[in-house]
C-alpha positions, 0 to 999 in steps of 0.5 A, a space after each residue: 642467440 647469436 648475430 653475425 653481420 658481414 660488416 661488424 660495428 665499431 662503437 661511435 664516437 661521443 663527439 659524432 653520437 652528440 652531433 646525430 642527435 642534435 642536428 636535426 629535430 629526430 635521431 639519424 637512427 629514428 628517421 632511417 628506422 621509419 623512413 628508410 627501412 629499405 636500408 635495414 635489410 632482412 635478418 637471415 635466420 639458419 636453423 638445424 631440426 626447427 632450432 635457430 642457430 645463426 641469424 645474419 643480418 643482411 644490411 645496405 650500406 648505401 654510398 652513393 649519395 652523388 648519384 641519388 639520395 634515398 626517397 623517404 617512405 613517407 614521401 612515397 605515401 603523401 604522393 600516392 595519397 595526393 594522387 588517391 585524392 584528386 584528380 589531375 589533368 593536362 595543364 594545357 586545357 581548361 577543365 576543373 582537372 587541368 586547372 588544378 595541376 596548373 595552380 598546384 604547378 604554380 604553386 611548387 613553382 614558387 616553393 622551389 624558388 624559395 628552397 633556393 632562396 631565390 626572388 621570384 621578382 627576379 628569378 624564374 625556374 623552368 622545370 626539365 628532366 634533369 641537370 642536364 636537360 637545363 644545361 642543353 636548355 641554355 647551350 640550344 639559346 646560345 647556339 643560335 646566336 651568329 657567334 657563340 664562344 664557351 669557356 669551361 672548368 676542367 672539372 665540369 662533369 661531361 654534360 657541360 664538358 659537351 657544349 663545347 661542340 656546340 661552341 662555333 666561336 671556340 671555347 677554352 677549358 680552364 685548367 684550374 681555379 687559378 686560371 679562372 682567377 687569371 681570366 677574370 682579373 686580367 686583360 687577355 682580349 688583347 692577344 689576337 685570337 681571342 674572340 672577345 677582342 672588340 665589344 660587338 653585340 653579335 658575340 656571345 659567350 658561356 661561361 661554364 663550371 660546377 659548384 662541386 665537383 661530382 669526382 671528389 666533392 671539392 667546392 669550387 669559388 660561388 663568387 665567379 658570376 658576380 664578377 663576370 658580370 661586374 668586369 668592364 674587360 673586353 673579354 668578359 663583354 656579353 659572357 653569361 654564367 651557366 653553375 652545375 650545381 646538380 652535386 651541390 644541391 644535394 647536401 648543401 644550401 643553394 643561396 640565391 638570395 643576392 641576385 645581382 652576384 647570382 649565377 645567370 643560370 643554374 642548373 639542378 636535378 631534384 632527387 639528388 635532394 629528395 630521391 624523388 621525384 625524378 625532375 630537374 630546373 633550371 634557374 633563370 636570372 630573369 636579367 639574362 633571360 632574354 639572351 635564350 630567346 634566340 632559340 629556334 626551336 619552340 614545342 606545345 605550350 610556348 607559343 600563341 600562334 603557328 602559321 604552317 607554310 601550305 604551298 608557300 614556305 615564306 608563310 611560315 610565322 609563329 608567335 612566342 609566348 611573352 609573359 615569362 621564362 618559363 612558359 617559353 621554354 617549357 616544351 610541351 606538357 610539363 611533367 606535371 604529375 612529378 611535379 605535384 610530387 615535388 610539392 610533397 618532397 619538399 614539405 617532407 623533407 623540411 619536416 625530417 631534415 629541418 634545413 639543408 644548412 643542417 644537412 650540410 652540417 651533418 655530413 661535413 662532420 661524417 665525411 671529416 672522420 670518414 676521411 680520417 680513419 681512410 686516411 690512417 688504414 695502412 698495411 704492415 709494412 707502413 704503406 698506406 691502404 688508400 690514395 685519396 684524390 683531395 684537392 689542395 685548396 679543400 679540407 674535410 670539415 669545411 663546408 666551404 671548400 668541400 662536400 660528403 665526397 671521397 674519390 680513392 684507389 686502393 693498393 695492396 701491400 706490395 703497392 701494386 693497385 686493387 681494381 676498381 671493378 674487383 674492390 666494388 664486387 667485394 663491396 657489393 657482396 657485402 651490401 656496400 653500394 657505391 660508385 667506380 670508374 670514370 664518374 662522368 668526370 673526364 677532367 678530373 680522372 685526367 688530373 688526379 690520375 695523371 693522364 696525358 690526352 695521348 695516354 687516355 687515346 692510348 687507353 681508349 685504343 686498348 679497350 678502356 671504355 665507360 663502365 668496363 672493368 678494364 681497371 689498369 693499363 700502363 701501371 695507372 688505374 683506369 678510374 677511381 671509387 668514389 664514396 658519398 655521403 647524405 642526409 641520411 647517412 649515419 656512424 654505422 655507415 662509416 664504420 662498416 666501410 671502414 671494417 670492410 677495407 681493414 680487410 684489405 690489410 696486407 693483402 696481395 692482390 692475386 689472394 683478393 678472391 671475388 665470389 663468381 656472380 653469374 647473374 642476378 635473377 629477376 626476384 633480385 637474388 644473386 646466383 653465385 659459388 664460394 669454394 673454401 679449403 677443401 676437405 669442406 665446402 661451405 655454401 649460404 643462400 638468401 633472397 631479397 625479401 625487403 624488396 620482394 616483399 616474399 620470403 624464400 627458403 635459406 640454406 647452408 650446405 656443409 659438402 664433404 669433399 666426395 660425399 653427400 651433404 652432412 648437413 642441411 639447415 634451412 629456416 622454414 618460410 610459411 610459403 615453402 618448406 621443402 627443404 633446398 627449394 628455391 621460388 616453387 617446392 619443385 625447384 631443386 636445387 643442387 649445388 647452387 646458393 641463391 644469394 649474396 655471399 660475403 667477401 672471402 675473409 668474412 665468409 670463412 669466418 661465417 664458414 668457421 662459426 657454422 663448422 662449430 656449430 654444426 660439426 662441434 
């Protein structure tokens, strides 16, 4: 029997193999093979007159840990069985149902602090949609404060990039760490235009910065809070700390365990930990709490009385609840359900991965040799393959100054750039998913790219917009491909993207050929047409069985260049027979594969094996 993998599998190293092993209480192998086996594919079977000729295996090489991690099956079996069990129900009554959400609320509540090793005497958590529901959380207590200013990194992702238009006493964007550093050590209240000239209770500032950025994963100084909090300089006078730390999270421990240097507010989303549930928090250092209280704005649930105006506006009155942070700003009836989910998400995880000081080990090691073997691809000629956007105060390896996170662009041999939209394709139809474009991160694009303001207007006014594949315009690529480690991720992981961009190797841009994807049906195949030399045309089919949980026929049709097919092979499901049938036995098909294909190199050398199997 033979195997063929779109991606072949280099041999890991000793040192690696030694670290997967010991890193956590299971191999990295065992828990992806039980926990995620959505990872492991199908196994593509070819056969010719009922004998199997070929099998190809159809693997996910999953990269984009920064956008989510993977959900554990386990986990997605403990709450379908919680929820099989009991019955939950609004947490805002009285019944046996609703006092059960609200002490199992409760008590995640108090599991989630202590994740965070963060005091419930001195921390409280809100429960929100996401990282940055939390962040509009605090800018809407902010806003309606007479005077607010806002300070932010240059690296924020756009959600804090956003608050500024909220700012009605101006805001600063800090352009680097050093400037920061400037701000907080040195006096610049004095200079006439700074809001923060004269202490006065009326002004309130923000100020505002990711743990790490979600571009390139360098971690930024955790110190910050606790210094903007200790300063007697003017400038820093009623100035509050708002940490994104949704990218963070992820693969590294959130330590709130010395509340005094601790951020005044922290925001996170959940299944960047976990995959599940879909859930975010924002961590309120119950010393700063109280600035939020101007919010306007009160939903169901956080007040004890409302008076509405009835004839007479001057009646309106309404009392806000005061017993704690939480249950002032949780508007409405919390997502309850996702939150019973997120007790199971934790225990599963403590069980699979220890700790996320083991996660953060883990990954530091994966993503220093990922960066390496990037770092060593060049063509022939000397040029290297990849520009890896690092910043210069971060090293791979060092848990303190960078996360599992590699931006890049790729150039051809002749030094000219390969597309973002173009590399991703390939990536696609070899079952890599990961990330391209601007990320959410209009600092760090402008930074690391090298784009003036005017440059990205310019770019703006020739059609560059989010999520497009407008991938170069005056020389310069318009975004980045960003690859991500987690938990999860494994030596296979790396080596299959590394096999995968060996292939770029001394290619020219113009011979990069992307199978044309003209759609992807609702059962999740791709429809798509690979055209090799003539005077033969080779074509394969498959179909997502791992997510469908169906089986379809797979076909490679072997074209003469005029004629009729040589040869059909075709594996024989327990559902369909017929032979090029696709989703019902009537269905002819005629010419058209229904699966992913590989990228041009790696699907000639299928095409190649298949010509010596079939015609000798």
């Amino acid at each position: 029997m033979e195997y063929f993998s779109p991606c072949q599998r280099h041999a890991p190293e000793d040192i690696l193999i030694e670290i997967e092993s010991q890193v956590y209480s299971r191999s990295v192998e065992d828990i992806r093979k039980s926990e995620y086996p959505l990872l492991e594919g199908d196994r593509v079977h070819f056969s010719f007159c009922h004998q199997r000729l070929l099998t190809i295996l159809t693997e996910t090489t999953y990269l984009d840990h920064a956008g989510t991690t993977l959900y554990p099956k386990s986990l997605m079996e403990s709450f379908a069985e919680d929820m099989n069990a009991s019955l939950f129900g609004n947490p805002h009554s009285q019944s046996p149902s609703s006092v059960r959400s609200t002490v199992r609320i409760d008590r995640v509540r108090a599991r989630a602090l202590e994740f965070f090793k963060a005091d419930a005497e001195h921390f409280d958590l809100i429960f929100v949609a996401n990282a940055t529901a939390a962040i509009k959380m605090v800018t809407d207590g902010m806003r309606d404060h007479d005077q607010f200013w806002y300070g932010y990194h240059a690296d924020s992702h756009t959600s804090l990039v956003g608050v500024r238009e909220l700012a009605s006493n101006g805001s600063q964007c800090f352009a680097s760490d050093q400037e920061v550093e400037t701000w907080l050590s040195k006096d610049t209240s004095s200079h006439s235009s700074h809001p923060f000239r004269t202490k006065t209770a009326e002004k309130i500032g923000l100020f505002a910065y990711p743990a790490q950025s979600n571009m390139n994963g360098r971690r930024l100084p955790l110190s910050w809070p606790g210094r903007l909090r200790a300063s007697n300089l003017n400038q820093h006078c009623h100035v509050y700390s708002l940490l994104d730390a949704a990218a963070f999270v992820s693969t590294a421990q959130l330590d709130l365990s010395d509340w005094e240097n601790a951020p005044d507010f922290t925001a996170l989303s959940f299944y960047k930990i976990f995959g599940f549930p879909d859930l975010g928090a924002l961590l309120v250092r119950k010393g700063a709490g109280q600035v939020l209280n101007k919010r306007r704005y009160f939903g169901g649930g956080t007040v004890d009385m409302v008076i509405n105006a009835v004839g007479d506006p001057n009646e309106a009155w309404f009392a806000r609840k005061n017993t704690s942070s939480h249950e002032v700003f949780e508007d409405g009836t919390p997502a309850f359900h996702s939150i019973i989910a997120l007790d199971s998400a934790l225990e599963i995880h403590q069980r699979l991965f220890t700790s996320m000081d083991h996660v953060s080990r883990h990954t530091s090691h994966l993503v220093k040799t990922l960066y390496e073997r990037l770092s060593s691809l060049s063509h022939s000629n000397g040029a290297p393959l990849c520009t890896i956007y690092q910043d210069r105060n971060s090293k791979y390896g060092d848990r303190e100054t960078q996360g599992p996170t590699i931006a890049f662009n790729v150039k051809d041999r002749n030094g000219r750039w390969v597309g973002k939209s173009q590399f991703e394709q390939l990536a696609i139809v070899n079952g890599i998913q990961l990330r391209t474009g601007g990320v959410c991160n209009p600092g760090g694009i402008a930074r690391y790219l090298n784009f003036t303001p005017q440059e990205m207007r310019n770019n703006f006014e020739e059609g560059l917009r989010c999520g497009n594949e407008l991938d170069e315009l005056n020389g310069k690529p318009t975004g980045i491909i960003r690859v991500s480690l987690g938990a999860m991720s494994n030596l296979n992981d790396i080596n299959t993207l590394i096999h995968f961009m060996s292939l770029l190797i001394d290619m020219e841009r113009q011979a990069i050929e992307i199978p044309a994807v003209e759609k992807w049906d609702a059962k999740g195949a791709v429809h798509a047409h690979v055209s090799l030399a003539e005077p033969k045309r080779f074509q394969y089919g498959s179909a997502d069985t791992a997510r469908t949980g169906k089986e379809f026929p797979y076909s490679v049709v072997i074209y003469k260049e005029q004629g009729k097919p040589e040869a059909d092979l075709t594996t024989h499901s327990p559902t369909y027979s017929a032979v090029g049938s696709y989703g019902a036995k009537s269905e002819q098909l005629e010419n058209q594969p229904v699966a992913p294909v590989l990228g041009r190199r790696l699907f000639k050398k299928f095409a190649d094996k298949m010509r010596r199997l079939v015609c000798g």
